[in-house]
Structure formats: C-alpha cells, structure tokens
C-alpha positions in Angstrom: -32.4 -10.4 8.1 -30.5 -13.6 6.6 -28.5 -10.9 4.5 -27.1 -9.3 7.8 -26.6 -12.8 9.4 -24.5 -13.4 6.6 -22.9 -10.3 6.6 -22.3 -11.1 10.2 -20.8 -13.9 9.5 -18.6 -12.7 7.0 -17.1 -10.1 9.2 -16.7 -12.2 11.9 -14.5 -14.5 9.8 -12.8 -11.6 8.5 -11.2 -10.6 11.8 -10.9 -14.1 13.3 -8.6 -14.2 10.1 -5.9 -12.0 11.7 -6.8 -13.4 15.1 -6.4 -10.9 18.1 -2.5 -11.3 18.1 -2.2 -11.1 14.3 -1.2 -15.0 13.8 -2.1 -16.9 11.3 -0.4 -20.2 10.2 1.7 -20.0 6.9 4.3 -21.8 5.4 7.2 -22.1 7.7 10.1 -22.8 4.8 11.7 -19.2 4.1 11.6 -18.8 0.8 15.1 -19.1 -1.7 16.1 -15.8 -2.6 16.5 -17.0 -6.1 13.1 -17.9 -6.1 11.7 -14.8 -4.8 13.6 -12.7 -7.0 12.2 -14.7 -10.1 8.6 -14.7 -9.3 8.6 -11.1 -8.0 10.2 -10.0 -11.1 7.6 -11.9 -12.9 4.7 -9.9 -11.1 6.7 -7.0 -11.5 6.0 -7.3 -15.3 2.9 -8.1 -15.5 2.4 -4.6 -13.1 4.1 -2.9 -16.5 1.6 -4.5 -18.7 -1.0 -3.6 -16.0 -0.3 -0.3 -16.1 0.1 -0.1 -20.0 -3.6 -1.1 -19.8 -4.6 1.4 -17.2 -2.7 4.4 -19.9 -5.0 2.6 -23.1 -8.0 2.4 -21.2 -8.2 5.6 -19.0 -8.8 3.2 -16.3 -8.7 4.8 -12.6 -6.9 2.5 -10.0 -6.9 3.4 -6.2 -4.9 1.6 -3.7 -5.3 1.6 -0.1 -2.4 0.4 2.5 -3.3 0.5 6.0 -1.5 -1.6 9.0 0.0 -2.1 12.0 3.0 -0.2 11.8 6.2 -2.8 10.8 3.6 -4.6 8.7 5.5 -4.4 5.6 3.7 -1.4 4.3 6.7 0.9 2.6 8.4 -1.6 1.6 5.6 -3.7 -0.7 4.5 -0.2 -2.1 8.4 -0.1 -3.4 8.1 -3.4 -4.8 5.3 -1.9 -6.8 6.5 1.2 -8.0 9.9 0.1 -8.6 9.8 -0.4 -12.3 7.1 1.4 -13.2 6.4 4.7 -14.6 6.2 7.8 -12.1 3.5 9.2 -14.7 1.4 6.4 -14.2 1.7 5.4 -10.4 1.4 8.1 -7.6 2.3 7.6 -4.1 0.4 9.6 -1.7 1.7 9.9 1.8 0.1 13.0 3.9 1.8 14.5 6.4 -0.1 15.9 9.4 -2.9 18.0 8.6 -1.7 21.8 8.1 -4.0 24.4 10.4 -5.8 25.5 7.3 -6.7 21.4 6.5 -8.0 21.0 10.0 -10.7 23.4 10.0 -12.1 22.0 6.6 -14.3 18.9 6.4 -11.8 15.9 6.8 -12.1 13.6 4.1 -12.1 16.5 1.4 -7.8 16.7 1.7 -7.6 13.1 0.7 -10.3 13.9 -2.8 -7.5 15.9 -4.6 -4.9 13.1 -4.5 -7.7 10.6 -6.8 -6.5 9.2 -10.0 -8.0 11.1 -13.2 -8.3 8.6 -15.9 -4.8 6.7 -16.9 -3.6 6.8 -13.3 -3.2 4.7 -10.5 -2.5 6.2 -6.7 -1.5 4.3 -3.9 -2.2 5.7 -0.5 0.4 4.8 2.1 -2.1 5.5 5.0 -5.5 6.9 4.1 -8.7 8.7 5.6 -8.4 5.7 8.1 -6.2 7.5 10.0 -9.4 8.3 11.9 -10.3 4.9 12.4 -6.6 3.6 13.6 -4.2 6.1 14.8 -6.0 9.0 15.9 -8.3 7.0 18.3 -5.6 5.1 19.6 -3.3 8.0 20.0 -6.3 10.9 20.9 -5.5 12.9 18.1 -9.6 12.6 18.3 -12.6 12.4 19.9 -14.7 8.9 20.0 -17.6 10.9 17.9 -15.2 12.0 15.4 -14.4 8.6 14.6 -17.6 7.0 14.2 -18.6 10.0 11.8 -15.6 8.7 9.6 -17.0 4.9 10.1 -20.4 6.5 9.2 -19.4 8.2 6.1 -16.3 6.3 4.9 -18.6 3.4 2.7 -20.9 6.6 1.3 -17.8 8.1 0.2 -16.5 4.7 -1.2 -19.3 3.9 -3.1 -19.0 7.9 -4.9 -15.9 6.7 -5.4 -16.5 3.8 -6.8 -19.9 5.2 -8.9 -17.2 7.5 -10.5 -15.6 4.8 -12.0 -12.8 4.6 -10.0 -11.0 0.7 -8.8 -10.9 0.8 -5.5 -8.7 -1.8 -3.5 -8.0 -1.4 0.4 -5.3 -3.6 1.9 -4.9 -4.3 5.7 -1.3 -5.7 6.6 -1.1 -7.8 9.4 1.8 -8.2 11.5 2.3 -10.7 14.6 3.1 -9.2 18.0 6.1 -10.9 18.3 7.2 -10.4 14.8 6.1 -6.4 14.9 8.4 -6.6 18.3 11.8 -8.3 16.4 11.0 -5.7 13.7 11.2 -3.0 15.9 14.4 -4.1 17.2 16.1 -4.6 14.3 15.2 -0.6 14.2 17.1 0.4 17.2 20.0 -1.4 16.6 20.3 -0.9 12.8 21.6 2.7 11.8 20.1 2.9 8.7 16.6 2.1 9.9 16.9 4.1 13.1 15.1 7.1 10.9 11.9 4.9 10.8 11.5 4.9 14.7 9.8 7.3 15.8 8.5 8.4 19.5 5.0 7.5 17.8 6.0 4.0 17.2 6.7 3.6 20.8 3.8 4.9 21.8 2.0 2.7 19.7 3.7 0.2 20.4 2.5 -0.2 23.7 -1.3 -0.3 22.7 -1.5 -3.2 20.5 -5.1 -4.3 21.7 -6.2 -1.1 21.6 -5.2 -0.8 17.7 -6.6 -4.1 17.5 -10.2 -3.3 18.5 -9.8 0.0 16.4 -9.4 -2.5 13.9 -12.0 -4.5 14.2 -14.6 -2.0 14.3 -13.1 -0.3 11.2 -13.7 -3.6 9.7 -16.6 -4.2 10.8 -18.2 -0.8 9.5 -16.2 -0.4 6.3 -15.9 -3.8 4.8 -18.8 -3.7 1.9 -19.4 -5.3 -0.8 -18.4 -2.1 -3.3 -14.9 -1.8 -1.1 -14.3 -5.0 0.9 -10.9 -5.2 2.8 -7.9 -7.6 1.9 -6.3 -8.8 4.6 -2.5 -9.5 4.2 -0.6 -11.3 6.8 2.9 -10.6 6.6 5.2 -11.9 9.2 6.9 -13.5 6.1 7.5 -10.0 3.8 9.0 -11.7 1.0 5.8 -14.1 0.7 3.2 -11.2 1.6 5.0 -8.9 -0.9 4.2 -11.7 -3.3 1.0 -12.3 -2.2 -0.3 -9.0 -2.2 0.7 -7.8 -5.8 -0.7 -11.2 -7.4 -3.8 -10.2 -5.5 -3.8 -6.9 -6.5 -3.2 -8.0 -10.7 -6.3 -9.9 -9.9 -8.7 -7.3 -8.9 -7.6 -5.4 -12.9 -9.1 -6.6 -16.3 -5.6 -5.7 -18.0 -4.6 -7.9 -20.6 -1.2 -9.1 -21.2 1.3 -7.2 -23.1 1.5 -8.1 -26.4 5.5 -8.8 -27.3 7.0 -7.6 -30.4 10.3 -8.1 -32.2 12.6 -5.2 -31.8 16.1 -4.1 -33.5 18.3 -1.1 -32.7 18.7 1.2 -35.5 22.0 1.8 -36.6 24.1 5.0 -34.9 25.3 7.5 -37.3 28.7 8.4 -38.3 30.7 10.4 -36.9 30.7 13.0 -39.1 34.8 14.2 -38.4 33.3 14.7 -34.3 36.1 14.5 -31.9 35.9 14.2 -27.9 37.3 18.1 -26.9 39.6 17.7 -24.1 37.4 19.6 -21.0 38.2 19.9 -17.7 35.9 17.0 -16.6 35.5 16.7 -13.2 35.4 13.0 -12.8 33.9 11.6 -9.7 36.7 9.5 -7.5 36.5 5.6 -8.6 37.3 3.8 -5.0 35.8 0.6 -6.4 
C-alpha cells in the first residue's frame, strides 16, 4: 500500500511538472548563439562516441518522442542525427496505418522498426498515438485506448527483458508559446508545409490533449520505462537539455583519441585532366 502511495505521489509530481498549461519556470536569459553552438557541438560528439559504443557493444537503443505538436520534436531529433551515422541511427516516422495494418493487432506494426543489436531507433511519434491523438481526434474508441494503456508497460517490459534501452521523452510546450509557434507557421513560407488541417484541429483541444496526457502518464510511467519530461518553450536550451539527458541514460565510454597523419597522394603517373564537355553548374555566388 505505501508502494502505491508513493507511486502516487510520484505521478502526481510528474504532471504537476508540466502544469495544466505546460509552464514551468526556466531561465529567462536567451541563450548566446555562440554558446549554444559550442556546447551542442560538444554533445554532438559525445553522441559519436555514444554511438561508436552502441556498434562495439551490440547495444540496443530505443528512443521515444512524443508531444504536443510545436514542442520541438523534429527539430531536437535533427540535432541528434545530424552527425551521426545513418547505419547506426534510424528514424522511424509511420504514416497512417495502411488497410492491411489496421486489421492486424496494433502495436505489432511498430515491433519491426526495433533496433537489432548495434542500432539505435528514434521514434518520432510512437504506439502512443493511441494514447494522444487518436482519442483527442476520434480516430478511436475510449476502449481502444485503455487497451493500449493496459498493454503498453507489458510490452515495455518484453522490450526491455530483450535487452533493449528504452527511453521515452514527453516535450512540453506552453500554450502561448505552441500559439506564437504556430504563427510563425502561417506566415513563414517555408514552414507553411508543417501546418496541417490536423494541427488546427488540435489546436483547439489543448485540455483535452492534456488529460490524454495525464492519464498516459499515469498508466505508463514505470519503473522499467519511466517518462522524461522536457519543457521546451526555450528549444535551444531543451535541445540541450534533452541530448545531455539522453547520454546519461547510456554506459558508453568516451572515445579514445588518437594521433592521425594523411598518407602521402601518389604521383601522377603522366595523368592529364581530358578536356570533357562538363556541364558545370551556374556559380551566381
């Protein structure tokens, strides 16, 4: 009984975290780009030796990003990706479920996207599609969800069992911010492809995603696969945030650095450029 008073407790400080607008207080100072730049490129190399680790060790990394939709999501997955190996990291982003995926059971179209050993896969949205969007937008039924609320830790804990690191990310966004955001959308053409009539829609239901929220917490937070909560009205400082946090949650070992000399190029050998009909691009700039 005390351990479910605690748990209680736990969850209940969990969501009074993000609060029921998404607020939480944080360093007001924006942070120099200079500074950003350095410390992100920092993390970003310790994500190299990270992943050198995860290729040694035939380690099996899973990462989960679920949020309110402007929370920062695409963007911090980028920040990840962006100078690491393709082979390595693997970005899954499903589309809508084809006929064919519908009739089967729901979680099994998420099970081929796992990392084997070496691999780590980042889900941009997840199985807790069920829990967020397709309640608040009646792509299901009420029953349907809780199933996924029932069955979601049970299939963490395989997950987990099978040797696979598991790490689920919420990204919290405040109402005002998620409204500037969405803005800047409209009125910026080359962010006008990210606003869609679902993000209107959405829009529009904020406390309804927030109680969808709260009970996904509230059911699928466990001690195998607890949920990190990142609040990210400032991106640059929840990018940051986030990817320390996630280095954290791997036993890789720093990369060890060694000395290293180009070889020399080899002669020429009597080669001469031919003169081809290039077809060099136009040099404007």
């Amino acid at each position: 009984m005390a351990k479910k008073k605690h748990k209680q407790h736990q969850l209940e400080a969990l969501v009074s975290s993000v609060g029921s607008r998404g607020a939480v207080a944080g360093p007001s100072a924006k942070l120099k780009r200079k500074v950003y730049e350095g410390e992100l490129r920092r993390l970003q190399g310790e994500l190299v030796a990270m992943q050198e680790w995860v290729k040694t060790s035939g380690a099996k990394l899973c990462v989960v990003f679920e949020g309110r939709d402007t929370a920062g999501k695409g963007g911090t997955i980028k920040r990840i990706t962006e100078r690491v190996s393709p082979r390595v990291f693997r970005v899954v982003a499903l589309p809508a479920p084809t006929e064919r995926e519908r009739s089967q059971m729901y979680l099994q179209r998420y099970v081929p996207h796992f990392p084997a050993a070496g691999e780590v896969v980042i889900f941009d949205r997840s199985w807790y599609n069920r829990a967020g969007v397709e309640p608040v937008m009646g792509f299901c039924t009420p029953e349907e969800t809780g199933r996924l609320l029932e069955l979601a830790p049970l299939f963490e804990r395989a997950m987990v069992d099978s040797g696979i690191v598991l790490v689920k990310y919420w990204l919290e966004v405040s109402a005002k911010e998620q409204t500037r955001r969405l803005e800047r959308r409209i009125n910026d053409p080359r962010k006008v492809w990210k606003l869609s009539d679902m993000d209107l829609k959405s829009y529009s239901r904020w406390y309804d995603y927030s109680r969808a929220r709260d009970a996904m917490f509230a059911a699928t937070d466990t001690a195998w696969a607890p949920w990190y909560v990142a609040v990210t009205d400032d991106k640059q400082r929840g990018r940051l945030n986030l990817i320390s946090h996630l280095l954290s949650q791997v036993p890789y070992k720093p990369l060890a650095h060694h000395d290293v000399t180009l070889p020399r190029r080899q002669r020429a050998g009597g080669y001469l450029q031919p003169e081809l009909p290039l077809r060099y691009i136009p040099t404007p700039f």
